[in-house]
N, C-alpha and C positions, 0 to 999 in steps of 0.2 A: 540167429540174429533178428530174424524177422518176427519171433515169439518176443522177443525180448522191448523191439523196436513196438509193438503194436502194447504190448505193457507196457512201456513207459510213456506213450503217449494217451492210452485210457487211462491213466492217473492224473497226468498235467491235465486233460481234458474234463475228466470230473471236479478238480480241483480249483478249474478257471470258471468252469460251468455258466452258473448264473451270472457271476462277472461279466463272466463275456456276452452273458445276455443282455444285461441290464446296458452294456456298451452301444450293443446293436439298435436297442429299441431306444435308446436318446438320438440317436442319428439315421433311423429309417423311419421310426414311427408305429412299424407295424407288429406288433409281437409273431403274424407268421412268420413274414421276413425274416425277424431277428431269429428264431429256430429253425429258418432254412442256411442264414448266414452262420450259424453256428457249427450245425452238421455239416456244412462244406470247408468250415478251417477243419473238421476232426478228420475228413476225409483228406487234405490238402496236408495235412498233418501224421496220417498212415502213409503218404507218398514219399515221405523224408527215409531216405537210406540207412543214414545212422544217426536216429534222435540223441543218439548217449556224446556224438562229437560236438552237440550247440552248447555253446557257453551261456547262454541265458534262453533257454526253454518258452519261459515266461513272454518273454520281448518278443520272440520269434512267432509266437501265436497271436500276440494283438499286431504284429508286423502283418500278417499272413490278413487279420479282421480286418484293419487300415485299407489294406490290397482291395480286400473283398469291398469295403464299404463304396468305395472308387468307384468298382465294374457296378456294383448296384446301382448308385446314382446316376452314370451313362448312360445303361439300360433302361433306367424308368424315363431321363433326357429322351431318349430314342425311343421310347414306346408313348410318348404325349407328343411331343415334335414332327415324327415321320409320319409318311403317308408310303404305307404299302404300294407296289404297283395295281397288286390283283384287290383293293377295297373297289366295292360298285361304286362310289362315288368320286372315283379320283379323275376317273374318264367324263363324267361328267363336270366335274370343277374345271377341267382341262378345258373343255368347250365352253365353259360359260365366259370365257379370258377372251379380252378382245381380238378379231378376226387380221386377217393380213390387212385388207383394203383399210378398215379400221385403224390401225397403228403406221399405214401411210398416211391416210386423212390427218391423223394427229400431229405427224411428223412435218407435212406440207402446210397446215396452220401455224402450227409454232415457228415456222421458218419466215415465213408471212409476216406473222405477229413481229419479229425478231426485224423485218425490213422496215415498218410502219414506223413502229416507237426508232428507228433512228432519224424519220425524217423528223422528229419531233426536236423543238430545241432543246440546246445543252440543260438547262435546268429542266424542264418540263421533263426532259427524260430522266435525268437524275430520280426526280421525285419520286414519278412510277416507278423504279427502282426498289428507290428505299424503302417503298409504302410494300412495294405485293414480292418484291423478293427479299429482302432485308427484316422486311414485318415492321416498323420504325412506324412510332406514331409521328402524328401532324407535327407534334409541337418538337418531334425531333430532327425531324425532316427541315422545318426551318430552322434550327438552331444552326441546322448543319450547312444547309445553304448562303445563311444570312439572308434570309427572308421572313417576311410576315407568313401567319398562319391563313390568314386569308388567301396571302398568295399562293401558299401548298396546296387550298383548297381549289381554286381557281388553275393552278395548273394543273392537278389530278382530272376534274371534268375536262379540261381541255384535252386531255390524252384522250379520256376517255372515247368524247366525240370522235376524236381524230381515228380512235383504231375501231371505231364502228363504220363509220365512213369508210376508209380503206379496205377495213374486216366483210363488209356488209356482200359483194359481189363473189366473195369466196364460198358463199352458203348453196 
């Protein structure tokens, strides 16, 4: 059976041959590739028990490439994306990320910042809003308010001062 099984699968396999190549190298690019992805359907293809029970031979072997073209593209995902543990520079990217006291520093400003702009009036705080969180130009910001452009302008500085002043003793 296993004579039998490994002939009838060296035939389908010579017979899809270049098909199956020409399959691989539109969708990985690489002509090794595509004759590493090939020799692993024929291998993946000597592992079937009884090739004589498949009702379509054909389908079962570009099923088996489909499979394969998957794991490939994962892998090369996984091999441009990941960062080893053991590469020299992962210890060092590690380090170069901001420090503890750093990321409280950041966190006790921002909290700061978060008290200032409320003493600020309801539009005025609106505005710096819309401008540095929202991204909203001028002339959106007062459409939305019902205000002049001038006036957005004029409230923006005015925050501005306000959270320097406020900001300034935290340095």
């Amino acid at each position: 059976m296993a004579v039998v099984n490994s002939v009838l699968v060296e035939r389908l396999f010579l017979a899809q041959k270049d098909a199956l190549q020409r399959y691989f190298i539109r969708r990985v690019r690489r002509r090794s590739d595509a004759e590493e992805l090939a020799q692993e359907v024929y291998l993946r293809l000597l592992r079937v028990a009884d090739a004589e029970a498949l009702r379509n031979p054909e389908g079962y072997l570009y099923a088996i490439a489909a499979n394969l073209i998957k794991e490939h593209a994962a892998q090369h995902y996984i091999r441009r994306n990941c960062v080893a543990l053991e590469d020299a520079g992962f210890a060092e990217a590690l380090s170069e990320g901001p420090s503890y006291p750093d990321l409280v520093d950041t966190a006790q400003r921002a909290k700061r910042l978060r008290e200032v702009l409320q003493q600020l009036p309801a539009k005025c705080q609106a505005a710096v809003i819309m401008r540095h969180w929202h991204g909203l130009s001028y002339e959106e910001i007062a459409q939305k308010l019902g205000i002049s452009v001038n006036m957005v302008k004029k409230y923006l500085v005015s925050a501005l001062a306000h959270c320097r002043r406020r900001m300034g003793h935290l340095r």
